[in-house]
Structure formats: structure tokens, C-alpha cells
C-alpha positions as CSV (number, residue, x, y, z in Angstrom):
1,X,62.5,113.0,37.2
2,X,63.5,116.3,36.2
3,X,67.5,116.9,36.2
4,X,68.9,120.2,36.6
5,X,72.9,119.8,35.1
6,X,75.2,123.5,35.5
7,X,72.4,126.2,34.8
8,X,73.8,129.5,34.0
9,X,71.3,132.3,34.2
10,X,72.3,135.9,34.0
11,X,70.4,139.4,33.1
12,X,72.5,141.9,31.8
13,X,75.6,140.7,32.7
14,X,74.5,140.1,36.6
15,X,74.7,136.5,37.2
16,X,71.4,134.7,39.0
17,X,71.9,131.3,38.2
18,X,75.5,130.0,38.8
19,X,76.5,126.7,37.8
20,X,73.4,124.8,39.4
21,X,73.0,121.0,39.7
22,X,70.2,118.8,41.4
23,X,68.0,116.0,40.6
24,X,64.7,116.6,41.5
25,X,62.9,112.6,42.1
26,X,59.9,111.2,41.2
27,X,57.5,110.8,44.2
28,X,58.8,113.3,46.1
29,X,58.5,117.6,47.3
30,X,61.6,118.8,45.7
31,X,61.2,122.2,47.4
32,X,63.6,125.6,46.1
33,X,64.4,127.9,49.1
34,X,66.2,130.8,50.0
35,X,66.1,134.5,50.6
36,X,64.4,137.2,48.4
37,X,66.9,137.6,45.6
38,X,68.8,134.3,45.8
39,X,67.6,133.3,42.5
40,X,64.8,130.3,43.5
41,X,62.3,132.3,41.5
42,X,64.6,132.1,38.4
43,X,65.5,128.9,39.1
44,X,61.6,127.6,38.6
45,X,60.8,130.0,36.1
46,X,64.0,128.5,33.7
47,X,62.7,125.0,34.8
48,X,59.4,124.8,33.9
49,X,60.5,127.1,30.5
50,X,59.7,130.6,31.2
51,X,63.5,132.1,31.2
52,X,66.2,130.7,28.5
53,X,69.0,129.7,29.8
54,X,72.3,130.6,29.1
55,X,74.0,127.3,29.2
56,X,73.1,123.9,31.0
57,X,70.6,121.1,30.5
58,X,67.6,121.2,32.3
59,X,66.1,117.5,31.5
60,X,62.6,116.1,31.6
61,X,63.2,112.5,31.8
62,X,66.2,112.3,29.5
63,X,64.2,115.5,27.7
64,X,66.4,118.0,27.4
65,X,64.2,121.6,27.5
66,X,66.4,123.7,25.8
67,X,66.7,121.4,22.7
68,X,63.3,120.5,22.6
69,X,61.4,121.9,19.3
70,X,58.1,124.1,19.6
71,X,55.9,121.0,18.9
72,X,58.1,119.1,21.6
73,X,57.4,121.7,24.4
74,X,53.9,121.9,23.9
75,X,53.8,118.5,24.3
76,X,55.7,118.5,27.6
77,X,53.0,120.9,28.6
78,X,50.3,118.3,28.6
79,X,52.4,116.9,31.4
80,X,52.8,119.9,33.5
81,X,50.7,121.2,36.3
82,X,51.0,124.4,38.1
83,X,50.0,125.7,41.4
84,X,49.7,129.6,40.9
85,X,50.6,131.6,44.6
86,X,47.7,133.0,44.1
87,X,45.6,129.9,43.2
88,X,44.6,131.9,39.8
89,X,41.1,130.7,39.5
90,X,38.5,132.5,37.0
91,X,35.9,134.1,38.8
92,X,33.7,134.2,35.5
93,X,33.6,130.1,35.9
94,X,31.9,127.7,38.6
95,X,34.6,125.4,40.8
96,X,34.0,122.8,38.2
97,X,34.7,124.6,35.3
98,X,38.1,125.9,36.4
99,X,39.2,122.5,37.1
100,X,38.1,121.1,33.6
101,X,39.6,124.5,32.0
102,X,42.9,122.3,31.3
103,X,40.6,119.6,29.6
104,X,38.9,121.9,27.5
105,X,42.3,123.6,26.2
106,X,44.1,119.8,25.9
107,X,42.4,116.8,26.3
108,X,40.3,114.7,23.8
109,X,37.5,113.7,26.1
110,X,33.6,114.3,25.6
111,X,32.1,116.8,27.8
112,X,30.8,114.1,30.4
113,X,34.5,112.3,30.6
114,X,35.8,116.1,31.4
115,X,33.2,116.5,34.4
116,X,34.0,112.7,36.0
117,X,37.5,113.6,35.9
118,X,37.3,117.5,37.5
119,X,34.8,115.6,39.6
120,X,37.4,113.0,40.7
121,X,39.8,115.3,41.3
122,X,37.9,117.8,43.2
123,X,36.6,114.7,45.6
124,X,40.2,114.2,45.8
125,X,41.4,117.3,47.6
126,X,38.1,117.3,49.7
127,X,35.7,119.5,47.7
128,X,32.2,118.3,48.6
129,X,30.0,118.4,45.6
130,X,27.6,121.1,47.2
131,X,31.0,123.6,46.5
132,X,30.7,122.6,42.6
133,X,28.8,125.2,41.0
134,X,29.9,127.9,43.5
135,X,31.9,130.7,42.0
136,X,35.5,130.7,43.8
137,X,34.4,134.3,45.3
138,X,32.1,132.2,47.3
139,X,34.3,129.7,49.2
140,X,37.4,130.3,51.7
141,X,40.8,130.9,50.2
142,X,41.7,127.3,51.5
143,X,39.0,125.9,49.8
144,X,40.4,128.1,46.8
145,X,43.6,126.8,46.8
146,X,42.3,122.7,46.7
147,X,40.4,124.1,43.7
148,X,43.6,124.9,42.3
149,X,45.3,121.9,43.4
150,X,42.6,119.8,42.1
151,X,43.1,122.2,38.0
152,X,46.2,121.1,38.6
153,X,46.1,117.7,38.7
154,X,43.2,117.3,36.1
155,X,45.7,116.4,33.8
156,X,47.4,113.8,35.5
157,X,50.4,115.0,35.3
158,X,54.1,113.8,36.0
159,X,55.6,117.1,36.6
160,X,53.8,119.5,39.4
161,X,55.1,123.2,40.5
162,X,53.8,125.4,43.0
163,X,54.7,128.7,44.2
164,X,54.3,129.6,47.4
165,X,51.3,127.3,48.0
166,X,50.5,128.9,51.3
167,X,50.9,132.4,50.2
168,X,48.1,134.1,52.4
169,X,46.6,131.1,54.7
170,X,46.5,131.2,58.0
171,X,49.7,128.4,60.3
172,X,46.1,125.8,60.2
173,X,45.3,125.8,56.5
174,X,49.0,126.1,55.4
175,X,49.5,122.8,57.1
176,X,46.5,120.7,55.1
177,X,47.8,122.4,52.0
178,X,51.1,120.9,52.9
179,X,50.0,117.5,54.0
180,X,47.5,117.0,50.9
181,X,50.6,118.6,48.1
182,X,52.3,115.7,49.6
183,X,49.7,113.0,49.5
184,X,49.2,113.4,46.0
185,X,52.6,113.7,45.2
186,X,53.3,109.9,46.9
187,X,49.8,109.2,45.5
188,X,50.3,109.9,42.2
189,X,54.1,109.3,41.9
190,X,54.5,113.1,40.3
191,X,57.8,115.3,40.6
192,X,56.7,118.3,42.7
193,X,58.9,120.6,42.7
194,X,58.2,123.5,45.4
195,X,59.5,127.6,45.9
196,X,58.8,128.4,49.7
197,X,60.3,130.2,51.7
198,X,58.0,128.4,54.5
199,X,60.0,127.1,57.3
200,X,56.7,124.9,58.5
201,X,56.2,123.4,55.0
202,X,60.0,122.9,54.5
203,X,60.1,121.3,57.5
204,X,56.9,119.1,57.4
205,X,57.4,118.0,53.4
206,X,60.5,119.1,52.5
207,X,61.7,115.5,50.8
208,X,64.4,116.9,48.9
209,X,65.7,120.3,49.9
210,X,67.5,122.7,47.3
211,X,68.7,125.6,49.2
212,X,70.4,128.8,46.9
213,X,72.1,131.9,48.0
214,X,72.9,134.5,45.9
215,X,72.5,132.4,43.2
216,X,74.8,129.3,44.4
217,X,73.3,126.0,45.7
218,X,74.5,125.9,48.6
219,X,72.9,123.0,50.4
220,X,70.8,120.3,48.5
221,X,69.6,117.2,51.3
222,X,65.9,116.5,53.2
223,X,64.3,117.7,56.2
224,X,65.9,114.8,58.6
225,X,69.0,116.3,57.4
226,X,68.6,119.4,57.7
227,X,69.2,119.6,61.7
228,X,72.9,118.1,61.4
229,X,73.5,120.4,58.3
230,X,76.6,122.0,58.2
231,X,76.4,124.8,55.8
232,X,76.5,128.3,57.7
233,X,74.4,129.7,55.3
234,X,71.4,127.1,55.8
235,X,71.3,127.0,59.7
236,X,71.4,131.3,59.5
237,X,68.2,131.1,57.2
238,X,66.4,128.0,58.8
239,X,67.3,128.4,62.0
240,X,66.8,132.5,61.6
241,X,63.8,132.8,64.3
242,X,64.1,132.3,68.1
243,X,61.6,129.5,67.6
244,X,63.4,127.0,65.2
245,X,66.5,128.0,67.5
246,X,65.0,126.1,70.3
247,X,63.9,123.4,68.0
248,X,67.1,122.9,66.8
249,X,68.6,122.8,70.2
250,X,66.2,120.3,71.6
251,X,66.9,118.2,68.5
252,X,70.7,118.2,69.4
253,X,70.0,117.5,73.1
254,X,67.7,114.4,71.9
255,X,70.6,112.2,70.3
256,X,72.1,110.0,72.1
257,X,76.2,110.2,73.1
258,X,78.6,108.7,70.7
């Protein structure tokens, strides 16, 4: 469980981070959304580490980042995976060997324990082993981003980020993308925490919903709340298109009378 306790963030005197609060669970897509410049990006980057804070806790189960030494982090590392937006694969290495790069740099396995476990994982998000010792040039940028689903998870990690997972994949792929970050987040009982600004993803795995604007949360629930919501500010960015409009509206007209 990561916990997320009145983050300030500012850059040169411009506030981007004010006074945010959410737990993000164990088990579940803790997703970040909101417009371009509402400070989501921030708020991941100051999670995971990359941007110091100005005041706040931002706590790792009961791990408090900012007070955590050098050694400490790099520890906290080990238990990290990341989902790049733009899956961030090495096109000098095989499939295999991108999802066994984390093992080489942190794990103290033997060369054939690091294959089973890049081979587990890869059989896990559906590689087939004739896609092994293919360069990631050579397979489709779906197939690229269960590659790096599957670095990501080589570690077994209890802490997952991803940004913008379905960055450049056509309304199909985006959709398994979705449904397998889930899985493995159930699976595997990690806290995935999610920036999207994806209405189909928010609305098919958003589990826990932080929504920011102009650097205020301004709505924090799930996705079978997110209908009855009564924040202004949510329903203008959800509910932006003519399409989620009429979804909305037919949600409404679905419930019974009181």
C-alpha cells in the first residue's frame, strides 16, 4: 500500500502539487487522471522518487520515501516495477533478454534461474516462446508492450507504475493491455498505480480513481462511482465527448425510482 499524506510540490514558486492525500491499495489500479498540466505527471514522478518534495509523506508500507537513506531506496527499488509509455525495450537484446535485464542488474539467481523466470513471465502475458529470441523491432507494438509488462514484473514486485500504457495502440489492443495490467495486479496482489488520461481504461479498470485539477485532488472514488459523481470538474473531463455523454445518460435512465 503506498500512502500519499499532504504532498506539496512547487517549481519556482508555481505550485503543482497542492496538499494531496490518497491511499493507493494493494490489489488494485490506482489510476492518476486529469488534463495536460494538472500535475498527474508530478504526482507519479514524486511517488515513485524522481521529484523531491517539498513537504508531505509519501509512504511505502509505513516507508516513508523522503526519509528513507540512499541504501534504503535502492532497496525499495528491488520492489518497484515500471511500465515505460513507450514500453522502453532495447533493441540490441532478444525478447528474453530485456525481460531478464532487471535480473541481471538485481537479483542473485544463476543464469538458468533468470531465463525460467523471464520465461514465466513472458508465458504469463501471452508471449509464445517462438517470439523469444526475436528482437522487439520484429513483433507488433502490442506484443511490445506485454514484453514490457512481463520486464516489469520479473521482479515480482509489490509496487507497479505505468504510464500511459496504451500510448499508441489501437481501441482493440488498448483494451487487452487493460484487462491483462489488471489481471496481474489481482493476480499478484501488487499496488498499481496508473497515469491515463484514457477514458476506456479508466472506465474498464479504474479501481481506485484519483482525479487532479490544476494541481488539487479533486475527486478520489472507482469507476461504479464515477457515474453518480458530483464534482463538476470530473463529469466536464469524463463525460467531455458526445459518446460518454450518452453513456452517462443511459446509466441514469437505468436506475430504478426512489
Amino acid at each position: 500500500m503506498i500512502n500519499v499524506k499532504n504532498v506539496h510540490k512547487s517549481f519556482d514558486g508555481h505550485v503543482v502539487l497542492d496538499n494531496i492525500s490518497v491511499d493507493m491499495h494493494d490489489g488494485q489500479c490506482n489510476m492518476i487522471i486529469g488534463q495536460s498540466g494538472s500535475g498527474k505527471t508530478v504526482l507519479m514522478k514524486s511517488i515513485i522518487g524522481l521529484h523531491t518534495i517539498d513537504s508531505g509523506r509519501i509512504e511505502y508500507d509505513g516507508r516513508n520515501l523522503p526519509d528513507m537513506t540512499e541504501k534504503e531506496v535502492r532497496l525499495l527499488r528491488r520492489e518497484v516495477g515500471m511500465l515505460f509509455q513507450g514500453a522502453a525495450l532495447f533493441d540490441s537484446q532478444s525478447v528474453l533478454e530485456n525481460v531478464m535485464f532487471p535480473l541481471e542488474m538485481w537479483a542473485s539467481m544463476t543464469r538458468k534461474e533468470m531465463e525460467e523466470r523471464a520465461k514465466f513471465c513472458l508465458g504469463r502475458v501471452n508471449i509464445q516462446d517462438v517470439a523469444w529470441n526475436l528482437s522487439p523491432a520484429e513483433i507488433s507494438g502490442g506484443m511490445q508492450k506485454r514484453v514490457a509488462i512481463a520486464r516489469a514484473i520479473s521482479m515480482n514486485p509489490k509496487y507497479l507504475f505505468c504510464d500511459e500504457p496504451n500510448s499508441g495502440l489501437d481501441p482493440k489492443t488498448s483494451l487487452v493491455i487493460d484487462q491483462l495490467i489488471h489481471e496481474i495486479t489481482e493476480e499478484f496482489n501488487i499496488c498499481t498505480v496508473i497515469n491515463s488520461h484514457d477514458m476506456n481504461s479508466i472506465m474498464e479498470i479504474g479501481d481506485n480513481i484519483v482525479f487532479l485539477k490544476e494541481g488539487v485532488m479533486r475527486w478520489n472514488g472507482s469507476r461504479h462511482e464515477i457515474f453518480d459523481a458530483e464534482s463538476r470538474d470530473l463529469q466536464d473531463f469524463v463525460f467531455a465527448s458526445e459518446l460518454f455523454k450518452k453513456v452517462r445518460a443511459a446509466h441514469k435512465s437505468e436506475r430504478p425510482a426512489d
